[in-house]
N, C-alpha and C positions, 0 to 999 in steps of 0.2 A: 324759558331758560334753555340756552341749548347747549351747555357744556357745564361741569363742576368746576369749580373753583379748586385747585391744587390743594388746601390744607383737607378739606371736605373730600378729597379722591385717596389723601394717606391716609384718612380717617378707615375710609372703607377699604380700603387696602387692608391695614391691620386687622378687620374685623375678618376679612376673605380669607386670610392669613393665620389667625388665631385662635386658638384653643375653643373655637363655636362648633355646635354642633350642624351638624349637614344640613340638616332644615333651616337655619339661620341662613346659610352664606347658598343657598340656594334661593330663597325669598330675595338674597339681596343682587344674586346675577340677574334675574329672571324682571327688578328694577331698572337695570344698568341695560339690559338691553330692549324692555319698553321705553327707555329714552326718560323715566319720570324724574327726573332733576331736581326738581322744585321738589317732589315728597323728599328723594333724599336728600336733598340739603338740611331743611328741616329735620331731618332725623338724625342726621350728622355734626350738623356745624359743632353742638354743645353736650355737655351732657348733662341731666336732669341733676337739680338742686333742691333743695328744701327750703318749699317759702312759708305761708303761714301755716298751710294744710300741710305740711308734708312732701312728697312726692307724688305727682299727680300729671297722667298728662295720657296719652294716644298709646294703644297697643301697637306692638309692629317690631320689627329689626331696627337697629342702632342705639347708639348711648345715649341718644335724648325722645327713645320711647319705651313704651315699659313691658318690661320682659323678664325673663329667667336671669338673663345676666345682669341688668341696671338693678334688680331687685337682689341680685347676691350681689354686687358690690357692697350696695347699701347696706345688707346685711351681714359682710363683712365688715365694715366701715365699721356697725353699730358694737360688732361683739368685741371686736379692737376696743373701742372707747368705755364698753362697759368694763373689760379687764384691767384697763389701767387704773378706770375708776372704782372699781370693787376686788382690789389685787387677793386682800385673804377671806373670799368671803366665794361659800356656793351659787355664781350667779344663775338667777330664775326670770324665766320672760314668759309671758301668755302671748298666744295668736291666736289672733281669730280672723276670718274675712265675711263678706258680705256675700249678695248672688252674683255679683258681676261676672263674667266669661272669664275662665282660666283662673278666678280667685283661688278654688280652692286648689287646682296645680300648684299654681306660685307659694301659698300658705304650705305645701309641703317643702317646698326648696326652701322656704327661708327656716323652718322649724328644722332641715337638717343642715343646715349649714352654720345653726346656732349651737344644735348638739355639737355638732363638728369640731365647734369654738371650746368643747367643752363647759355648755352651758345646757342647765336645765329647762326643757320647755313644756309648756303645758298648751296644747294645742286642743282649740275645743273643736271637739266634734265635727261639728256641722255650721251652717251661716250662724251668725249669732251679730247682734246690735253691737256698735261702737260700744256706748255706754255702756254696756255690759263686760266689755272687755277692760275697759277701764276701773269696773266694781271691784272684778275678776285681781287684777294686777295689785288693787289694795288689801284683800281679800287674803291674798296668797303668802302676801311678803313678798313681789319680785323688784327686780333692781328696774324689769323693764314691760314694754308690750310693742306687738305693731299691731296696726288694724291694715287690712287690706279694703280697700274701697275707694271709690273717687264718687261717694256721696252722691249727688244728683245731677253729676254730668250725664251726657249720651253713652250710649252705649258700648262706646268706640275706646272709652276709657276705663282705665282701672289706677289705682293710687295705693301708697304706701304710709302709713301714718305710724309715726316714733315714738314713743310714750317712754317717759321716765315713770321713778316709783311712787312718786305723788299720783299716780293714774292720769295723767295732765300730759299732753301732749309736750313734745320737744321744746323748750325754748332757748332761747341765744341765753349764755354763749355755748352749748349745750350741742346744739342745733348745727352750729357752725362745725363745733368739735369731732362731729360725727362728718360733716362732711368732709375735713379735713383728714381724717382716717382715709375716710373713702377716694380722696385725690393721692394723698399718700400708698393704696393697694395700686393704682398706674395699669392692673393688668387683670383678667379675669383667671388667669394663669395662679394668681395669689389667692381665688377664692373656695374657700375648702368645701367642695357637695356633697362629699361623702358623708351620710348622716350617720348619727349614733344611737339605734331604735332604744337603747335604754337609758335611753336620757330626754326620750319623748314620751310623755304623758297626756291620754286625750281625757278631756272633762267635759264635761256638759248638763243633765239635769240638773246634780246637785246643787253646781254653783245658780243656775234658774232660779232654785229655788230658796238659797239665802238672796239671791237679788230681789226678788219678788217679794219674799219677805221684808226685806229694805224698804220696801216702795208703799207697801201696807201702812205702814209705821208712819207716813206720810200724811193720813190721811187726815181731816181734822171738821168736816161733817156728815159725819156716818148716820146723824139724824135723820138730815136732808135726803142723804143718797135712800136709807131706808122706807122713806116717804115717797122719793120718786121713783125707787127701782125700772119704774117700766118708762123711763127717758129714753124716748128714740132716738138711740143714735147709730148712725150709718159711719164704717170704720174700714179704711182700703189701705193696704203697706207697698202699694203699688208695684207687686212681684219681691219686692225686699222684705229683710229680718225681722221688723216688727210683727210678722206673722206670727214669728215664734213665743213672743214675751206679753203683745197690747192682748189680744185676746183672754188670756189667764189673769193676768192683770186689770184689767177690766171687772171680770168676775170677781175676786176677789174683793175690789172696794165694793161690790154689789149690784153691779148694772145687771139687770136682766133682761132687756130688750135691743143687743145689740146684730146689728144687721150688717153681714161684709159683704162687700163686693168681688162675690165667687171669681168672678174672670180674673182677678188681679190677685190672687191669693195664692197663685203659684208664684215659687221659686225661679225666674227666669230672666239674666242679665241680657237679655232682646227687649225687655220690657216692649212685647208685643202690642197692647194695649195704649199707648201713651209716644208719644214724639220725644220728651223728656221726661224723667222720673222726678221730676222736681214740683216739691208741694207748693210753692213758689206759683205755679203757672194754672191758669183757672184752669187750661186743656187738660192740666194732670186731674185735676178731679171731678173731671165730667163725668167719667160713668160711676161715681160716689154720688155728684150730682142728682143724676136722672134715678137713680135709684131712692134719692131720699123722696123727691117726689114722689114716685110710684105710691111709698110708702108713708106719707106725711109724716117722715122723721122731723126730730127735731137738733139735731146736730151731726153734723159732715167730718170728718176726719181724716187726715191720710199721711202718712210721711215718707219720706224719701227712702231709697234704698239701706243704708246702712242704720236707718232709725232714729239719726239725732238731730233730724229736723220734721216739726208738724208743720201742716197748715190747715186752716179751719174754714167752713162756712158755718152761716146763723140766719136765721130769720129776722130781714127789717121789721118798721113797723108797718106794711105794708103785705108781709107775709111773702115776700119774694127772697128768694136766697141770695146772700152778701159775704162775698171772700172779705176775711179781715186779714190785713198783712200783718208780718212781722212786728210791728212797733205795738199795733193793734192790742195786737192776744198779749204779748208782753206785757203791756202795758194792765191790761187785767186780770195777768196773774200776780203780779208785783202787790195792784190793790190789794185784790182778794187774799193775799196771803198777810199784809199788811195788817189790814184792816182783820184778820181773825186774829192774828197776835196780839194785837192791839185789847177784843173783847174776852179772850180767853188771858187776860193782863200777864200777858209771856213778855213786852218791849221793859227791857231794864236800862235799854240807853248805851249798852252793849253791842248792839244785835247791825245787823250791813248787808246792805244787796250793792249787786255790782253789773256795768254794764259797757257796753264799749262806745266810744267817744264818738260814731254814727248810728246811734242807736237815741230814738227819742229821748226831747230832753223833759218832756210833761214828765217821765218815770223820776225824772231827780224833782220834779216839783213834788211827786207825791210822796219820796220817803224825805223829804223837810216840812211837812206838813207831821207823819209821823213820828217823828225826830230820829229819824232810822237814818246811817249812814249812806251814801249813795258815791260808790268810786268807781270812776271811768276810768276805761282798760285802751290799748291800744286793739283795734279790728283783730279778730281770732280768740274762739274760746280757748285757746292755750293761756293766756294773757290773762282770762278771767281764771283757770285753773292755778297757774300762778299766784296770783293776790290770795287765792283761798287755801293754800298752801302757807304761805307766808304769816295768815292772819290764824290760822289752826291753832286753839287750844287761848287766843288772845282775845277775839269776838266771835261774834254768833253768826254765819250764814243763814241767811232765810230764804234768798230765790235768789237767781241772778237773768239775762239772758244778753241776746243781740239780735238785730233788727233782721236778721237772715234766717229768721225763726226757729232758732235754734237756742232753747231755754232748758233749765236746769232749777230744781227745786229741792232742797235739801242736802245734804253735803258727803251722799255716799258717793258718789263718783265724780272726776275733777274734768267731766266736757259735758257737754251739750245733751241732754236727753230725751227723746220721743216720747221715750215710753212711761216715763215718769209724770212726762209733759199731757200725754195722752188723757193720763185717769184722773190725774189735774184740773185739766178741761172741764171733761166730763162731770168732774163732782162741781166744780162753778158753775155747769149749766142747770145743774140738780141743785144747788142752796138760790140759785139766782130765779128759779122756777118754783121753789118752794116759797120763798119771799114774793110771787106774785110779779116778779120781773122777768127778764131774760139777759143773755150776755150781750146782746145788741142793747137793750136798754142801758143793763150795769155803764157798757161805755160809753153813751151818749150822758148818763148823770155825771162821769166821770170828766168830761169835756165841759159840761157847764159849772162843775166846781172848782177846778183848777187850769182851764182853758183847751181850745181847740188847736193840736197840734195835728200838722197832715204833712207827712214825708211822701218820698218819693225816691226808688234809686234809678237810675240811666246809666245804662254801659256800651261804651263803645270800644270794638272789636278790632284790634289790630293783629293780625295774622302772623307768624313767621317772626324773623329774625328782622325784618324792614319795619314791620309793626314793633318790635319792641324797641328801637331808635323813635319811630312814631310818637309813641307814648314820652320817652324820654324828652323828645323836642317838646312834646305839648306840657310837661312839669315847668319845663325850665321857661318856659314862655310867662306862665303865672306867676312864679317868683322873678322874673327880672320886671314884667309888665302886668304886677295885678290888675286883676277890675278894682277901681273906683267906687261903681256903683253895680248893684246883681236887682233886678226886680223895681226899678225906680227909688233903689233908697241905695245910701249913699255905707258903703263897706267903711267900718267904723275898725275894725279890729281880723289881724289876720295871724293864725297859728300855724309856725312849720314848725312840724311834727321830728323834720330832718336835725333842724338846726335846733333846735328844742327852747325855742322861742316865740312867746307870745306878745306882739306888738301893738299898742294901741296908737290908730296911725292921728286922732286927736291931740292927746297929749304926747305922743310919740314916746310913750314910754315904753320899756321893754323889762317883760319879767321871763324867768324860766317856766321849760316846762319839765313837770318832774313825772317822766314817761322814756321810756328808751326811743333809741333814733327809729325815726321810722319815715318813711319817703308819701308822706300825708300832708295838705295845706288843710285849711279850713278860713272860711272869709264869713265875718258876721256883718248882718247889717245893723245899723242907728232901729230897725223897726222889729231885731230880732230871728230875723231869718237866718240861717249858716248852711252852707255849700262844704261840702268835705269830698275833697278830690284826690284820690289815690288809685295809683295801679294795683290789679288783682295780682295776690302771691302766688294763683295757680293755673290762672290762666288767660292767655293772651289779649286783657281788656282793661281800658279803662272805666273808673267808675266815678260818679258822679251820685252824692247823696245831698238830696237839696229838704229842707226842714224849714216851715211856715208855720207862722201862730196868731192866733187872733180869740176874743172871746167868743163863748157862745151864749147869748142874752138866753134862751132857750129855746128846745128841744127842737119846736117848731120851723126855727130857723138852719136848721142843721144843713138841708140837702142845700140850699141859695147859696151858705158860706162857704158849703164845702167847692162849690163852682168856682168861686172867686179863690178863693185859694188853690185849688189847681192850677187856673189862670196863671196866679203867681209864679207858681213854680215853672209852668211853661215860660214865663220871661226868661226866669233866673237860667233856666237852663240853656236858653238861646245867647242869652248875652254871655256864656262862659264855652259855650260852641262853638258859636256862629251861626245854632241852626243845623249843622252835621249830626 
């Protein structure tokens, strides 16, 4: 690129120009005359939006990266919408942030710019878990929260997360309203900094320790854990918050043979350690890995920076360690939680878990086997906070999660929990170990009684402002020209998420779908399989979540099926590619 585009050079004009402080419009001459074009454009053209996460995107100068000032509009935006919506009432918000770089600066600018607003805020301490901020905000009585974090992107990132007083993340029209505040301030000149120290309140153990208590309350075999106490389990927060909560936690239900991975147990948004801070990626938990062998652990552990996603390994039967994805662990916590309600006769025929619409569908087979309700959300635990808000004080929550392993068990907080999720685990590896099983087993009994289902997501990366037309031509491609056929069987049934229409292209009949609008297809085959294809709400990618099933005669057969089903998915994913 070798000049700016005229809206992209008044963009930075006005920033060169206005009310920024001298480090800002210094970073951004010191661009203009390394000639970097391409960063600033991207950094210019737009300014940050709230998709499903919130605000999330690249540190840096300009209104579409995140800084002092995108982070006080936003939180001007938000105190504007809270005032109109809570006109005679004392508004209260909790903040927290995670380890990321500069979180806990930005966590001070936004806690005085709320005071500012003439709102009360309660700002914890020090890092502290999403889910805990969200306990926090029910806990309180506040109208609101933010969480700072961008969760388990790179390093390069930090993020902004909206919470209303359900403790549940932002949702439309909600969501919108706050950003329409935020178009409506036009100037950083409107955002008030000057904070009001007595109208900041810092918290921290105590509320720990009614969360923790929360979590206790959760537990439901203290036999088992008492019996296993000394369950090897190896447990890393990969430099993030779960430092502060899984450990105590942990303890509490009983473990006493828990082993961390010292190198990762600092507090450090470089996440020196790791290429990604995501439990998602086997590389994040290699040196949990190598440490479980040193020590012939028996369960791997580790979660993302802000805490509210785990990921797990286990032992096959073969005694070699096996990452289980997202759908996986879900999937046995849903039973396991299930199946103890079930013997401790708690199912009244009341009671519902909930899950997102690319998220295993074996989880809806096993609560129709329980007679447990089973509703699907649109993609983002906000969406499952939602419904459980909505159904409060009408049905029973009992677990929930989504395929991005991010699950929640019991109904004190309204997002995604680690650490909940953690001692959870933990105790299924200890009743699953006490019954003469393990969690690798549990799932494979699990797959021969109700079938074998094997996902898979695929993402592909489109860059910049040219990448997100990308994305937009590749949507509109599927809806004017679906596939016919995905994997040698012939697409029987396609749901846009947009148009809120589910079409059966057999009898070509068409029914609603009763979900809000969302920019989501989804293509089933005549043999079962379904592809759900949506753009990331936070970041520059398309995703592709492809779902195969088949039975499993037994046990035996597992690793042969599991080939062939991979297989599978390798078609399906070529023929909605091309192969790219």
């Amino acid at each position: 690129m070798k000049s700016l585009e005229p809206d992209i050079q008044d963009t930075i004009n006005q920033w060169l120009k206005g009310n920024y402080d001298e480090e800002t419009k210094t970073a951004i001459r010191e661009k203009l005359q390394q000639k970097k074009f391409k960063e600033l454009t991207d950094a210019f053209y737009k300014e940050m939006e709230f998709g499903t996460g919130g605000i999330r995107g690249i540190m840096g100068v300009g209104p579409n990266r995140v800084n002092k000032y995108t982070f006080g509009m936003a939180t001007q935006g938000f105190s504007n919408f809270l005032k109109k919506n809570y006109p005679d009432e004392q508004i209260k918000v909790v903040i927290a942030h995670d380890c990321r770089n500069n979180s806990e600066k930005l966590a001070r600018v936004v806690a005085n710019i709320f005071s500012a607003n003439g709102i009360y805020v309660y700002l914890f301490e020090g890092l502290r878990p999403t889910p805990e901020l969200s306990f926090a905000i029910r806990e309180l009585g506040c109208q609101g929260g933010v969480m700072l974090t961008a969760s388990h992107n790179p390093k390069e990132y930090n993020g902004y997360k909206a919470y209303g007083s359900n403790g549940g993340q932002l949702v439309s029209p909600h969501d919108k309203m706050v950003m329409e505040e935020v178009q409506q301030i036009g100037s950083v000149d409107k955002v008030n900094f000057e904070g009001d120290e007595e109208r900041i309140e810092m918290i921290g153990r105590e509320m720990d320790e009614k969360y923790l208590d929360a979590l206790a309350d959760l537990s439901i075999s203290r036999e088992a854990i008492r019996r296993q106490k000394d369950l090897s389990i190896v447990f890393s927060p990969i430099h993030g918050t779960s430092g502060v909560l899984v450990p105590p936690a942990l303890e509490r239900y009983g473990f006493e043979n828990v082993s961390y991975v010292e190198e990762q147990m600092s507090y450090d948004g470089n996440f020196p350690t790791v290429e990604y801070p995501n439990p998602e990626e086997k590389e994040a938990l290699s040196m949990a890995l190598d440490k479980a062998r040193d020590i012939d652990a028996e369960l791997v552990m580790a979660t993302d920076p802000d805490a509210d996603r785990v990921g797990i390994a286990v032992k096959d039967h073969h005694g070699e360690w096996t990452l289980l994805n997202g759908n996986q662990t879900g999937t046995l916590i849903i039973h396991y939680m299930l199946d103890a309600w079930q013997q401790a006769d708690k199912l009244t025929g009341n009671e519902y878990i909930v899950k997102t619409i690319v998220t295993s569908y074996l989880i809806d087979r096993i609560a129709d086997h329980y007679g447990v309700a089973c509703y699907n959300t649109l993609t983002g635990f906000k969406y499952i906070g939602e419904l459980m808000t909505e159904l409060e004080g009408k049905q029973q929550f009992i677990a929930g999660g989504e395929e991005s392993y991010g699950y929640l068990i019991g109904d004190h907080v309204r997002d995604k929990d680690a650490v909940v999720s953690a001692v959870i685990i933990a105790e299924m590896a200890a009743f699953y170990k006490d019954n003469g099983s393990s969690l690798y087993e549990a799932l494979l009994d699990i797959y021969e009684e109700y079938g074998y289902f094997r996902e898979r997501m695929v993402s592909v990366y489109k860059k910049g402002r040219e990448g997100e037309r990308e994305i937009r031509e590749m949507l509109a491609r599927y809806r004017q020209n679906p596939p016919s056929e995905l994997g040698g069987s012939r697409v029987i049934t396609i749901k846009d998420y947009k148009t809120q229409e589910e079409k059966n292209l057999i009898s070509q009949a068409v029914s609603d779908i009763d979900l809000p609008s969302s920019n989501v297809l989804q293509f089933i085959t005549e043999e079962g399989s379904m592809v759900t294809v949506r753009p990331s709400g936070t970041e520059p990618k398309i995703k592709f979540y492809c779902s195969v099933n088949t039975d499993l005669p037994d046990k035996s057969q597992y690793e042969d099926i599991t080939g062939r089903l991979e297989n599978k998915i390798d078609t399906i994913i070529a023929d909605l590619t091309g192969g790219d």
